[in-house]
PDB file with SEQRES, HELIX, SHEET and CRYST1 records, atoms N, CA, C and O in Angstrom:
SEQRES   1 A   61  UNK UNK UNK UNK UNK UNK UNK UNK UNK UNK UNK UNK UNK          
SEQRES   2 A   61  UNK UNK UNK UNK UNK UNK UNK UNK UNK UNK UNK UNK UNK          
SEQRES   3 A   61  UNK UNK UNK UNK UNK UNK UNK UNK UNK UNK UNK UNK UNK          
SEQRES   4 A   61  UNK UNK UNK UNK UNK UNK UNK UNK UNK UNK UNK UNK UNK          
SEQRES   5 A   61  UNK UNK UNK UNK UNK UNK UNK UNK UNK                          
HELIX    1 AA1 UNK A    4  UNK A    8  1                                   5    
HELIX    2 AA2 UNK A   17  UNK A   22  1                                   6    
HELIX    3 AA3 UNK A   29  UNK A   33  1                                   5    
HELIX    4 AA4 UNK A   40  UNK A   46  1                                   7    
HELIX    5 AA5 UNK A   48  UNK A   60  1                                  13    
CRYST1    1.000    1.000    1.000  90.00  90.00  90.00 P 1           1          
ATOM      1  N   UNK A   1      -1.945  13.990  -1.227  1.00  0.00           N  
ATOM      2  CA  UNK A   1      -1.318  13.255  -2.306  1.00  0.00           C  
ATOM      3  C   UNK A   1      -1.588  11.757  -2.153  1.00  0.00           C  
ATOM      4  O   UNK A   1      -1.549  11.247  -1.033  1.00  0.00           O  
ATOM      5  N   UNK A   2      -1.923  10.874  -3.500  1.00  0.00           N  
ATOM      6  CA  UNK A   2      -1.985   9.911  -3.625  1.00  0.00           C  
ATOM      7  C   UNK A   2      -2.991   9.030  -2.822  1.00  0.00           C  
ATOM      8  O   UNK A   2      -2.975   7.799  -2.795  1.00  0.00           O  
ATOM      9  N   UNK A   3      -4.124  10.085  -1.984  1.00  0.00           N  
ATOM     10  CA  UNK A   3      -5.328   9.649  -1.748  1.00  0.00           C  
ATOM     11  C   UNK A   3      -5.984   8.142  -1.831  1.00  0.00           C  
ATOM     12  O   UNK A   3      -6.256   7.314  -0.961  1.00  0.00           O  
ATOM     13  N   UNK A   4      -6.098   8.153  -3.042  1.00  0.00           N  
ATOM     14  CA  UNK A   4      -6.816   6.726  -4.149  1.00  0.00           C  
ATOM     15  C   UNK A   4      -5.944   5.530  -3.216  1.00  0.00           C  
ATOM     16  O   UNK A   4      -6.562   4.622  -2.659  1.00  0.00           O  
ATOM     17  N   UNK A   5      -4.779   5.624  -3.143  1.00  0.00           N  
ATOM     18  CA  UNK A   5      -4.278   4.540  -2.548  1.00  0.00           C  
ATOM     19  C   UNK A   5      -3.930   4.371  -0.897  1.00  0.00           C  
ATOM     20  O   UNK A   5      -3.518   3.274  -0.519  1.00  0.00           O  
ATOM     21  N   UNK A   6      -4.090   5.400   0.017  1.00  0.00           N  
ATOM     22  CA  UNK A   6      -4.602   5.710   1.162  1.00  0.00           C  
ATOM     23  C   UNK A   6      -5.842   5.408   1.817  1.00  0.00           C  
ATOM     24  O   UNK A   6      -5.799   5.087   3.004  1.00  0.00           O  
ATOM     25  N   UNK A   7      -7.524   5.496   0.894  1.00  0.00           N  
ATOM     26  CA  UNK A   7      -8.700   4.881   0.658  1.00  0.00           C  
ATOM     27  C   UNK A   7      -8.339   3.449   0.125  1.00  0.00           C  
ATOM     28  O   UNK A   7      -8.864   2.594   0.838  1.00  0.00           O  
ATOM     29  N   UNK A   8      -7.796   3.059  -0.638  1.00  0.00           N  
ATOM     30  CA  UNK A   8      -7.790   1.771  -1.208  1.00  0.00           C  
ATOM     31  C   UNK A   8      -7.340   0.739  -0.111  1.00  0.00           C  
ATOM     32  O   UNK A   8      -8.189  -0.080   0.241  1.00  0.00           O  
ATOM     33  N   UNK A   9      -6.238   0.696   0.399  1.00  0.00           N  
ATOM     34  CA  UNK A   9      -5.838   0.337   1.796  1.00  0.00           C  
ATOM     35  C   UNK A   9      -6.566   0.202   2.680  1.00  0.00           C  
ATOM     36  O   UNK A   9      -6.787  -0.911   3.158  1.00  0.00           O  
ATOM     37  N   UNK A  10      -7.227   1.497   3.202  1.00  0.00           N  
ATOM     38  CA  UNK A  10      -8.269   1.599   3.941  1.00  0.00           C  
ATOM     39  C   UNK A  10      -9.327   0.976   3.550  1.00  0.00           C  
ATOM     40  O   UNK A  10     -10.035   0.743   4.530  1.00  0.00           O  
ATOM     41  N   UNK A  11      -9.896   0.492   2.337  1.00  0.00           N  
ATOM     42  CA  UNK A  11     -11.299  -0.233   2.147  1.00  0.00           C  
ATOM     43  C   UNK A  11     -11.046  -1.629   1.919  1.00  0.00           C  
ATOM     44  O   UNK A  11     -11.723  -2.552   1.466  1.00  0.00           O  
ATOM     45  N   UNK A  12      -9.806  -1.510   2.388  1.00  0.00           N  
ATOM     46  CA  UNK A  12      -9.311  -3.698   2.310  1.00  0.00           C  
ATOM     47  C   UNK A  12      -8.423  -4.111   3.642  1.00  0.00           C  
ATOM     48  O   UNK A  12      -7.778  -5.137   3.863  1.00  0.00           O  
ATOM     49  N   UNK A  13      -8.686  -2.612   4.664  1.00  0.00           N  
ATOM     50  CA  UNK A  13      -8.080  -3.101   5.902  1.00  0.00           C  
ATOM     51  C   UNK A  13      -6.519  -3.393   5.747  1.00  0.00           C  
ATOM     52  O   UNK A  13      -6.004  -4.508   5.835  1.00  0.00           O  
ATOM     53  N   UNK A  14      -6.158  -2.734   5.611  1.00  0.00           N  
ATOM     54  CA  UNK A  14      -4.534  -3.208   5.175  1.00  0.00           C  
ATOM     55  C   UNK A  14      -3.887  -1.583   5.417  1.00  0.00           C  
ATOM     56  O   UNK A  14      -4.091  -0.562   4.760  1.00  0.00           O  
ATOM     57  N   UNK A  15      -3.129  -1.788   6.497  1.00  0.00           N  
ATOM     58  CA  UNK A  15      -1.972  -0.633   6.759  1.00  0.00           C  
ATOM     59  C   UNK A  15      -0.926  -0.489   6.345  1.00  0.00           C  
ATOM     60  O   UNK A  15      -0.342  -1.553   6.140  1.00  0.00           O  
ATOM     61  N   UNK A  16      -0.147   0.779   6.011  1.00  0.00           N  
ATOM     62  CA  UNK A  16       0.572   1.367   5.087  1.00  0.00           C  
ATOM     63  C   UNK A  16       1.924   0.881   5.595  1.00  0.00           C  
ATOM     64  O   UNK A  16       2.931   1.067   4.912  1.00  0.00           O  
ATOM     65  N   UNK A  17       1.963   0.412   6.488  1.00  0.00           N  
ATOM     66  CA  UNK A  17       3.588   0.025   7.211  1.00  0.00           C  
ATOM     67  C   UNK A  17       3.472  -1.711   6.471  1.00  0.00           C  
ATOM     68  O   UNK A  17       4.517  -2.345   6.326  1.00  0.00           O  
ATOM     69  N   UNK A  18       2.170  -2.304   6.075  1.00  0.00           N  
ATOM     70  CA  UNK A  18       2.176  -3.700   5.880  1.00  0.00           C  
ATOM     71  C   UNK A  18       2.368  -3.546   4.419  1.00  0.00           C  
ATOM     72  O   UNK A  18       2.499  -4.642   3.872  1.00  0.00           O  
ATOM     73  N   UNK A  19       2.420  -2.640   3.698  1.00  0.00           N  
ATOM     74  CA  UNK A  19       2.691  -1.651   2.089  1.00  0.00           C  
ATOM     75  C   UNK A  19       4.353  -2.065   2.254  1.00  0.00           C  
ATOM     76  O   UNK A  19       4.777  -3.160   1.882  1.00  0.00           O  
ATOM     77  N   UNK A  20       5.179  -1.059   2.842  1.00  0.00           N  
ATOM     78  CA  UNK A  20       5.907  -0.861   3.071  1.00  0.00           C  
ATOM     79  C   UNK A  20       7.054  -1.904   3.002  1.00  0.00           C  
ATOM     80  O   UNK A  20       7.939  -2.038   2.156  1.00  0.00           O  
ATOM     81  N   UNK A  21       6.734  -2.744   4.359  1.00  0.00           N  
ATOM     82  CA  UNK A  21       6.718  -4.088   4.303  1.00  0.00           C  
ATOM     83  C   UNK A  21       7.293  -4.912   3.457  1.00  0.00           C  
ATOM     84  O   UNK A  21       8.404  -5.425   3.327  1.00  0.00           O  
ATOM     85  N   UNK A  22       5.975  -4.922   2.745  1.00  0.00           N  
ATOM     86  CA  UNK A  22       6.191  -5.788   1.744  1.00  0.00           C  
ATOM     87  C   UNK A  22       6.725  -5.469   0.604  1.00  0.00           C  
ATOM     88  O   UNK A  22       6.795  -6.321  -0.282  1.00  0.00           O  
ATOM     89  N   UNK A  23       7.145  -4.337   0.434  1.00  0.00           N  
ATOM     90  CA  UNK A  23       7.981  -3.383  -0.925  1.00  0.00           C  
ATOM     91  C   UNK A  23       9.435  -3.623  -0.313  1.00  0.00           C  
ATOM     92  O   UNK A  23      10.366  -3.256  -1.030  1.00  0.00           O  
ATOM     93  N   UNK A  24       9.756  -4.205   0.949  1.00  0.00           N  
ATOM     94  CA  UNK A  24      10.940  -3.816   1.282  1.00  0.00           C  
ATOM     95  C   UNK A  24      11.398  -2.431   2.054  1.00  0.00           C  
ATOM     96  O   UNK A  24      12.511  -2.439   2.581  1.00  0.00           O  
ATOM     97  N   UNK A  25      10.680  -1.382   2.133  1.00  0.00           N  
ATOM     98  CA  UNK A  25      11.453  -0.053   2.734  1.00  0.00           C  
ATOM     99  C   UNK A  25      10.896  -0.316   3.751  1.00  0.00           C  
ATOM    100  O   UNK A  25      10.408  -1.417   4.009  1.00  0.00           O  
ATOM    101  N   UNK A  26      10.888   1.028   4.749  1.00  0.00           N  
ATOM    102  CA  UNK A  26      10.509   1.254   6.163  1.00  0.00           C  
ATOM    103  C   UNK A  26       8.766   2.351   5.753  1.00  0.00           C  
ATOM    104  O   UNK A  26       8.557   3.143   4.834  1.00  0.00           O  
ATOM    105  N   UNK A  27       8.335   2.136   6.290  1.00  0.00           N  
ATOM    106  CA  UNK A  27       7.441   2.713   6.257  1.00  0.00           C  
ATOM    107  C   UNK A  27       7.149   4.355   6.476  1.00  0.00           C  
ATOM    108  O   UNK A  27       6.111   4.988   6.283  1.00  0.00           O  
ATOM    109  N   UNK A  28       8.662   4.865   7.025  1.00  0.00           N  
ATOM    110  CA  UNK A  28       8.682   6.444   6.596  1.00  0.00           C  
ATOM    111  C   UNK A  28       9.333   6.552   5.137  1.00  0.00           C  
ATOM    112  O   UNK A  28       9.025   7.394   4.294  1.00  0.00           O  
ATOM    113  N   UNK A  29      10.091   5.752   5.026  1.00  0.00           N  
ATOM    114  CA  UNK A  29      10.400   5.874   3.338  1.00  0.00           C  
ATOM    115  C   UNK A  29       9.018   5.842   2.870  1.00  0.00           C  
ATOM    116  O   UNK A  29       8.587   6.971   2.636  1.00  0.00           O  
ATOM    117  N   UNK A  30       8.228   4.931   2.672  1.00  0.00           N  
ATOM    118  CA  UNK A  30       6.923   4.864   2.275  1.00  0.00           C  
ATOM    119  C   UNK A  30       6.284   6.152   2.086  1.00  0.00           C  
ATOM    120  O   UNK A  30       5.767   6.395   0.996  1.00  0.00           O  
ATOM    121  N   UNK A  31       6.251   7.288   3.337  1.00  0.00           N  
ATOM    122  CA  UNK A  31       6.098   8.225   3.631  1.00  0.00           C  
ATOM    123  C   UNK A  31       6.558   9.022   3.040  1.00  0.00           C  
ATOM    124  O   UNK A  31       6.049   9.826   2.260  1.00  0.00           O  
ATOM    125  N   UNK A  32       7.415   8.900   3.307  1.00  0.00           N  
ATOM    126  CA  UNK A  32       8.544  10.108   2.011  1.00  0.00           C  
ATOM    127  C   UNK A  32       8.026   9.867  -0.091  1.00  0.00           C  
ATOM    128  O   UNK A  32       7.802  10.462  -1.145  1.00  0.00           O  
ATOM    129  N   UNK A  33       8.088   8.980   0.354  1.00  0.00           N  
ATOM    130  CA  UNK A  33       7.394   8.765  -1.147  1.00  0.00           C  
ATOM    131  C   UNK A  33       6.365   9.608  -1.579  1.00  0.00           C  
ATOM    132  O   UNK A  33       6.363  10.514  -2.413  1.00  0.00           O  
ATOM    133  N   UNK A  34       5.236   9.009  -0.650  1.00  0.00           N  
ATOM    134  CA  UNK A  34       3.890   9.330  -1.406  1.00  0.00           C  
ATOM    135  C   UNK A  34       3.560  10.972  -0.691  1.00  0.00           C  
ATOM    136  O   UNK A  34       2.448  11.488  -0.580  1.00  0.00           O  
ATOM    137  N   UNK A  35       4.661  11.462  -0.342  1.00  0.00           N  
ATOM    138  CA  UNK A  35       4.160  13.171  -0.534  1.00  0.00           C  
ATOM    139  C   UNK A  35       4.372  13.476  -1.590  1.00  0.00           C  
ATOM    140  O   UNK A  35       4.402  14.706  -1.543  1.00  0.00           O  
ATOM    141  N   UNK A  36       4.623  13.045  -2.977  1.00  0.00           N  
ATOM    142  CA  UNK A  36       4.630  13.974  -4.035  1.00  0.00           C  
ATOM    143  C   UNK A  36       3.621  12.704  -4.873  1.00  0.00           C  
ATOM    144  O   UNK A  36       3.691  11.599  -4.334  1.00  0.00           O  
ATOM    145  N   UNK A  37       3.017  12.767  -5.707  1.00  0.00           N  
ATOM    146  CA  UNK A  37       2.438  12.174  -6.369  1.00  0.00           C  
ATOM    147  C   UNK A  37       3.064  11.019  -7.732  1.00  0.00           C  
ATOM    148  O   UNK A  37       3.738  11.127  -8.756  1.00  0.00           O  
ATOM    149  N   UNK A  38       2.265   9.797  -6.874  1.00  0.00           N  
ATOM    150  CA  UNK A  38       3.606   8.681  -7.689  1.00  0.00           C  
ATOM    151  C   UNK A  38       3.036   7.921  -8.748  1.00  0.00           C  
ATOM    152  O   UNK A  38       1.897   7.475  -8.613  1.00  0.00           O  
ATOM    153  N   UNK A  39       3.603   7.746  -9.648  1.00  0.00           N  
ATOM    154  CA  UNK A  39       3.445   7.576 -11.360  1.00  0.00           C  
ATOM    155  C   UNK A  39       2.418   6.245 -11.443  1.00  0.00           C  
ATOM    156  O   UNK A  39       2.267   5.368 -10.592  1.00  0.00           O  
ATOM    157  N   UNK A  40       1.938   6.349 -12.403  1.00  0.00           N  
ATOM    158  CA  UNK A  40       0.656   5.578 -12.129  1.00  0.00           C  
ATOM    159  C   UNK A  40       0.803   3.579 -11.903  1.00  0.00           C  
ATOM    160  O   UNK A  40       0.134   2.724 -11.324  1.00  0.00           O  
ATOM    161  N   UNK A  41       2.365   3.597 -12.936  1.00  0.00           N  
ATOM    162  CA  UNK A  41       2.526   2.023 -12.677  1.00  0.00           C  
ATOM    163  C   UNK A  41       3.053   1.977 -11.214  1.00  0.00           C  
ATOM    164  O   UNK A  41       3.225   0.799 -10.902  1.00  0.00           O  
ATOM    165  N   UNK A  42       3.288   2.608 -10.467  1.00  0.00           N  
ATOM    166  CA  UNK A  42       3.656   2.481  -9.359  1.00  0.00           C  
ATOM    167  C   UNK A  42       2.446   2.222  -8.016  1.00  0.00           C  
ATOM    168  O   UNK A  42       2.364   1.460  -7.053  1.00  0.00           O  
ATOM    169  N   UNK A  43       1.616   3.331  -8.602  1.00  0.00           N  
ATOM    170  CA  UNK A  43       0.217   3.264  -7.777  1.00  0.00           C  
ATOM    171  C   UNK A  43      -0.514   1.777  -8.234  1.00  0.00           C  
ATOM    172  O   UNK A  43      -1.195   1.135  -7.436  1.00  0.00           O  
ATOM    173  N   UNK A  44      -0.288   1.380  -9.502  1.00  0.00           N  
ATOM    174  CA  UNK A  44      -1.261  -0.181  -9.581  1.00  0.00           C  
ATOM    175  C   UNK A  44      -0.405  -1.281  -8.960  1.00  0.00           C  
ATOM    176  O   UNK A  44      -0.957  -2.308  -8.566  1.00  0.00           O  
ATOM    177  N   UNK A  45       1.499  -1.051  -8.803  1.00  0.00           N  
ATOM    178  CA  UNK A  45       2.089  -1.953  -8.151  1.00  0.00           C  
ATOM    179  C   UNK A  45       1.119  -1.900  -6.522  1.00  0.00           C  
ATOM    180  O   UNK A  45       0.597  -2.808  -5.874  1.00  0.00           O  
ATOM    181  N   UNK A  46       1.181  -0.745  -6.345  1.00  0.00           N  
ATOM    182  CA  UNK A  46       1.142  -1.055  -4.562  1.00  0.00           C  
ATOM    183  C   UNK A  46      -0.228  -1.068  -4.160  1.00  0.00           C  
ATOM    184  O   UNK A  46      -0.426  -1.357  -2.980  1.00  0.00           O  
ATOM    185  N   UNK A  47      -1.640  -0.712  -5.186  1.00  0.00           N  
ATOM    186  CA  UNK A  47      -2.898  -1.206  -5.036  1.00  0.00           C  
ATOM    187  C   UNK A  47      -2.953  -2.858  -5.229  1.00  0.00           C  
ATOM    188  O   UNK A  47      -4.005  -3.418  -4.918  1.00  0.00           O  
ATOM    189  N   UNK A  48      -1.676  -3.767  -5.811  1.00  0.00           N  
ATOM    190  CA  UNK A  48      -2.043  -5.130  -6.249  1.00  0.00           C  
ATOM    191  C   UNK A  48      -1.410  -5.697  -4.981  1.00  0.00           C  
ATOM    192  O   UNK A  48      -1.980  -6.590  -4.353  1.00  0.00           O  
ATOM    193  N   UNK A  49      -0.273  -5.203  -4.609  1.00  0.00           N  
ATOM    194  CA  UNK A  49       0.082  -5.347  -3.152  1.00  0.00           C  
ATOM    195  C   UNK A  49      -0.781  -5.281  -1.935  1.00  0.00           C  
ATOM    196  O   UNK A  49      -0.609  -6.065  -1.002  1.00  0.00           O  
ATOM    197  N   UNK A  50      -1.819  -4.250  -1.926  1.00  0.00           N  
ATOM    198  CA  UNK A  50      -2.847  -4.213  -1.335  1.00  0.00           C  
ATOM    199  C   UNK A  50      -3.603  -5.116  -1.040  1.00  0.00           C  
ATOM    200  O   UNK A  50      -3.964  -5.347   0.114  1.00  0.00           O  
ATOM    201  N   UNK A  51      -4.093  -6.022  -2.457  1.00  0.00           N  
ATOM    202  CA  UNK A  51      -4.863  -6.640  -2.368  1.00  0.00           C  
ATOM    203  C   UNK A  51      -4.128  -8.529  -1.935  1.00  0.00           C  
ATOM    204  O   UNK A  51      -4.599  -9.499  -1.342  1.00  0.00           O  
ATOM    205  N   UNK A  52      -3.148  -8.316  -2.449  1.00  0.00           N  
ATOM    206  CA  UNK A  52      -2.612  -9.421  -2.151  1.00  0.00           C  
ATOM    207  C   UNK A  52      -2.405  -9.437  -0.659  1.00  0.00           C  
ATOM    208  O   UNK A  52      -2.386 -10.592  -0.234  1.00  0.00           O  
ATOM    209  N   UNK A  53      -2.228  -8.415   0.374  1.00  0.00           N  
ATOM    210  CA  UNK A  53      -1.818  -8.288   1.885  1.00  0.00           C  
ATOM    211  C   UNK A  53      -3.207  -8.943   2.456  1.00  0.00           C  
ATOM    212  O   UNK A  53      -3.320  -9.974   3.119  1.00  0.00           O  
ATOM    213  N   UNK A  54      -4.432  -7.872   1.921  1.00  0.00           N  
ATOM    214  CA  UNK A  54      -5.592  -8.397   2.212  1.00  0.00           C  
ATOM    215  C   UNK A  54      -5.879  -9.903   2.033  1.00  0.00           C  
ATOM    216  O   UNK A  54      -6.317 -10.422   3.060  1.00  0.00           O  
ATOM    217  N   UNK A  55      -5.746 -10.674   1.047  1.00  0.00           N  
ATOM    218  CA  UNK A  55      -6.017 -11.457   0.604  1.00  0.00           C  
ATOM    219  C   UNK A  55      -5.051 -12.420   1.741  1.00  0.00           C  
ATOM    220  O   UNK A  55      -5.586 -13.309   2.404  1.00  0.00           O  
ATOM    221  N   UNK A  56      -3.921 -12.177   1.825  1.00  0.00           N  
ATOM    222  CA  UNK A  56      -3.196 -13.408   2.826  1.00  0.00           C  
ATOM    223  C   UNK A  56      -3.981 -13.231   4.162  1.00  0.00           C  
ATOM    224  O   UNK A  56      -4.430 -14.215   4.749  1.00  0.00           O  
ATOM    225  N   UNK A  57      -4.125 -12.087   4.586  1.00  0.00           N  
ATOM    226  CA  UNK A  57      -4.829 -11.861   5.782  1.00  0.00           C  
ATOM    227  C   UNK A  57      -6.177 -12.572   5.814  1.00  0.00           C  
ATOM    228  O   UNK A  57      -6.577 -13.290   6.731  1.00  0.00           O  
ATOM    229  N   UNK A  58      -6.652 -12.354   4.986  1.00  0.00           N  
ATOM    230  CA  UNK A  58      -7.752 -13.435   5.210  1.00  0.00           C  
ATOM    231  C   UNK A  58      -7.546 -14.878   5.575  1.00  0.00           C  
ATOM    232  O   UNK A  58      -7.602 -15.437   6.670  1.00  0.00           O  
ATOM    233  N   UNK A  59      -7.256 -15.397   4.198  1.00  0.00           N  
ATOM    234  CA  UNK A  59      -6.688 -16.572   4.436  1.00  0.00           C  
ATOM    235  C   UNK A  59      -5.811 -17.159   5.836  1.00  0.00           C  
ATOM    236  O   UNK A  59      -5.736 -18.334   6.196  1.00  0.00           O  
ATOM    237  N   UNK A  60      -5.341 -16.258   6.326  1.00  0.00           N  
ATOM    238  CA  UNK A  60      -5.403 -16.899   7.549  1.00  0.00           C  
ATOM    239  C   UNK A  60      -5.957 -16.945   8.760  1.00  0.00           C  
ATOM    240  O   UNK A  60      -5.584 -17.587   9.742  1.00  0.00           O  
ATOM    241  N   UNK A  61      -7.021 -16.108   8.617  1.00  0.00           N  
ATOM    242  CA  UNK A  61      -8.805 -16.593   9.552  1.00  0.00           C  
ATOM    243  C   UNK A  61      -9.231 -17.565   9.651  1.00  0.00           C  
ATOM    244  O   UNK A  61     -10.305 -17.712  10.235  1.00  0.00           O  
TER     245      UNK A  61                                                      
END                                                                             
Protein backbone atom coordinates (compact mmCIF):
# COMPACT_ATOMS: atom_id res chain seq x y z
CA UNK A 1 0.00 0.00 0.00
CA UNK A 2 0.76 3.44 -0.96
CA UNK A 3 4.03 2.42 -2.69
CA UNK A 4 4.26 5.78 -4.97
CA UNK A 5 4.99 7.53 -1.78
CA UNK A 6 7.42 4.96 -0.13
CA UNK A 7 9.58 5.27 -3.73
CA UNK A 8 8.99 8.96 -3.70
CA UNK A 9 10.76 9.39 -0.30
CA UNK A 10 13.12 7.02 -1.27
CA UNK A 11 14.17 8.92 -4.60
CA UNK A 12 14.66 12.30 -2.53
CA UNK A 13 16.41 10.54 0.40
CA UNK A 14 14.03 11.48 2.96
CA UNK A 15 12.77 8.92 5.72
CA UNK A 16 9.36 8.16 6.73
CA UNK A 17 9.87 9.02 10.53
CA UNK A 18 11.18 12.69 8.98
CA UNK A 19 7.26 12.41 7.14
CA UNK A 20 5.94 11.81 10.28
CA UNK A 21 7.75 14.37 11.93
CA UNK A 22 6.84 16.84 10.25
CA UNK A 23 2.93 15.99 10.05
CA UNK A 24 3.16 15.97 13.76
CA UNK A 25 2.41 12.07 14.63
CA UNK A 26 4.91 9.39 15.60
CA UNK A 27 6.01 7.56 12.96
CA UNK A 28 4.06 4.24 13.83
CA UNK A 29 0.97 6.30 13.53
CA UNK A 30 2.45 7.09 10.15
CA UNK A 31 2.51 3.38 9.89
CA UNK A 32 -0.77 2.70 10.86
CA UNK A 33 -1.93 4.97 8.30
CA UNK A 34 -0.49 4.02 5.19
CA UNK A 35 -1.57 0.23 5.53
CA UNK A 36 -4.74 0.96 3.93
CA UNK A 37 -4.56 3.16 1.00
CA UNK A 38 -4.72 7.03 1.58
CA UNK A 39 -6.89 9.45 -0.46
CA UNK A 40 -5.15 11.12 -3.01
CA UNK A 41 -5.08 14.85 -1.42
CA UNK A 42 -3.42 13.31 1.29
CA UNK A 43 -0.74 11.44 -0.78
CA UNK A 44 0.13 15.04 -2.67
CA UNK A 45 0.13 16.61 1.06
CA UNK A 46 2.92 14.24 2.16
CA UNK A 47 4.78 13.93 -1.45
CA UNK A 48 5.05 18.10 -1.03
CA UNK A 49 6.30 17.41 2.45
CA UNK A 50 8.73 15.21 0.90
CA UNK A 51 10.04 17.50 -1.11
CA UNK A 52 10.15 20.29 1.14
CA UNK A 53 12.24 17.80 3.90
CA UNK A 54 14.54 17.18 0.95
CA UNK A 55 14.84 20.52 0.00
CA UNK A 56 15.78 21.85 3.75
CA UNK A 57 18.20 19.03 3.86
CA UNK A 58 19.98 20.23 1.27
CA UNK A 59 20.14 23.54 2.02
CA UNK A 60 21.89 22.82 4.83
CA UNK A 61 25.06 21.22 3.06
Amino acid sequence: MNEDIKAYARLHKVKLWQVAEALGITDSALSRKMRHELEPETKRRIMKLVEKIAFEKQSAQ
